[in-house]
C-alpha positions in Angstrom: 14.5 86.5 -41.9 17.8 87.0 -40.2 18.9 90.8 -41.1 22.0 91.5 -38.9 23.3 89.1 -36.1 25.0 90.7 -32.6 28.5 90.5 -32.4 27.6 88.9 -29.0 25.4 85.9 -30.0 26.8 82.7 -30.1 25.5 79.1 -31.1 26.8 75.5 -31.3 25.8 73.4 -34.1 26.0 75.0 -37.8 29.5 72.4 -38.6 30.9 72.9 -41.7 31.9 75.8 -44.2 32.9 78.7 -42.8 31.4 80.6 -45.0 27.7 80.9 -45.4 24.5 82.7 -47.6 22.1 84.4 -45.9 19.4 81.9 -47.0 21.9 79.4 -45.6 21.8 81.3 -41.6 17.6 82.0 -42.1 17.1 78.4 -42.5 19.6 77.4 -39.6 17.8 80.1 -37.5 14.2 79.2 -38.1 14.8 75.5 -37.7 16.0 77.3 -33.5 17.4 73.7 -32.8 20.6 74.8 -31.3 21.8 76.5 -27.8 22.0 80.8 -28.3 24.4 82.4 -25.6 25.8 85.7 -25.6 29.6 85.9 -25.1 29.7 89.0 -22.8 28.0 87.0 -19.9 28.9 83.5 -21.3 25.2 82.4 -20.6 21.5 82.4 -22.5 20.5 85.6 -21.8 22.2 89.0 -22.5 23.1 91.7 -20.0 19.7 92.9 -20.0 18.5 89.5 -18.5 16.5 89.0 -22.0 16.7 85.2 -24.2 19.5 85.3 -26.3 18.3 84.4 -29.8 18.4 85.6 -33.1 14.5 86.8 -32.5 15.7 88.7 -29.8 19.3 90.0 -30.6 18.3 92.9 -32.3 18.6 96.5 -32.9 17.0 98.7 -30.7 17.9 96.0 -27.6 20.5 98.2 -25.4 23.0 95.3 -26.0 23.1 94.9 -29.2 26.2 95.6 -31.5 25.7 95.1 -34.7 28.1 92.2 -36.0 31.1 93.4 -38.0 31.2 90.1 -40.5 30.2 91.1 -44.1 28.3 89.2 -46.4 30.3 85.6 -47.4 33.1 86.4 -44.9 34.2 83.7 -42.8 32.4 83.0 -39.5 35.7 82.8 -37.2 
């Protein structure tokens, strides 16, 4: 289950709202259909040279920065 996202993370493919639950981004996440790219080196791995992906965006990796967004805020 997807517990807090990095501010970093990035992925093409959930279209629609802009706001979603977090049932909504677990199901998205664990269906892992879609490209993951962190924004500070604009590729699929982090600084750290580790997979960017929800699994792997997490605390405890020296990248990560917990994401700011709050519950049913929008995603922009």
């Amino acid at each position: 289950m997807v517990t807090q996202l990095c501010r970093w993370m990035r992925w093409k493919g959930f279209y629609g709202p802009t706001s979603f639950s977090d049932e909504d981004l677990t199901e998205h996440f664990e269906n892992n259909e879609v490209p993951y790219s962190c924004l500070r080196t604009a590729a699929p791995w982090g600084p750290d040279d580790t997979l960017c992906a929800p699994e792997s965006c997490v605390a405890g990796r020296t990248c990560f920065e917990a994401s700011m967004k709050r519950k049913g805020a929008p995603l922009s």
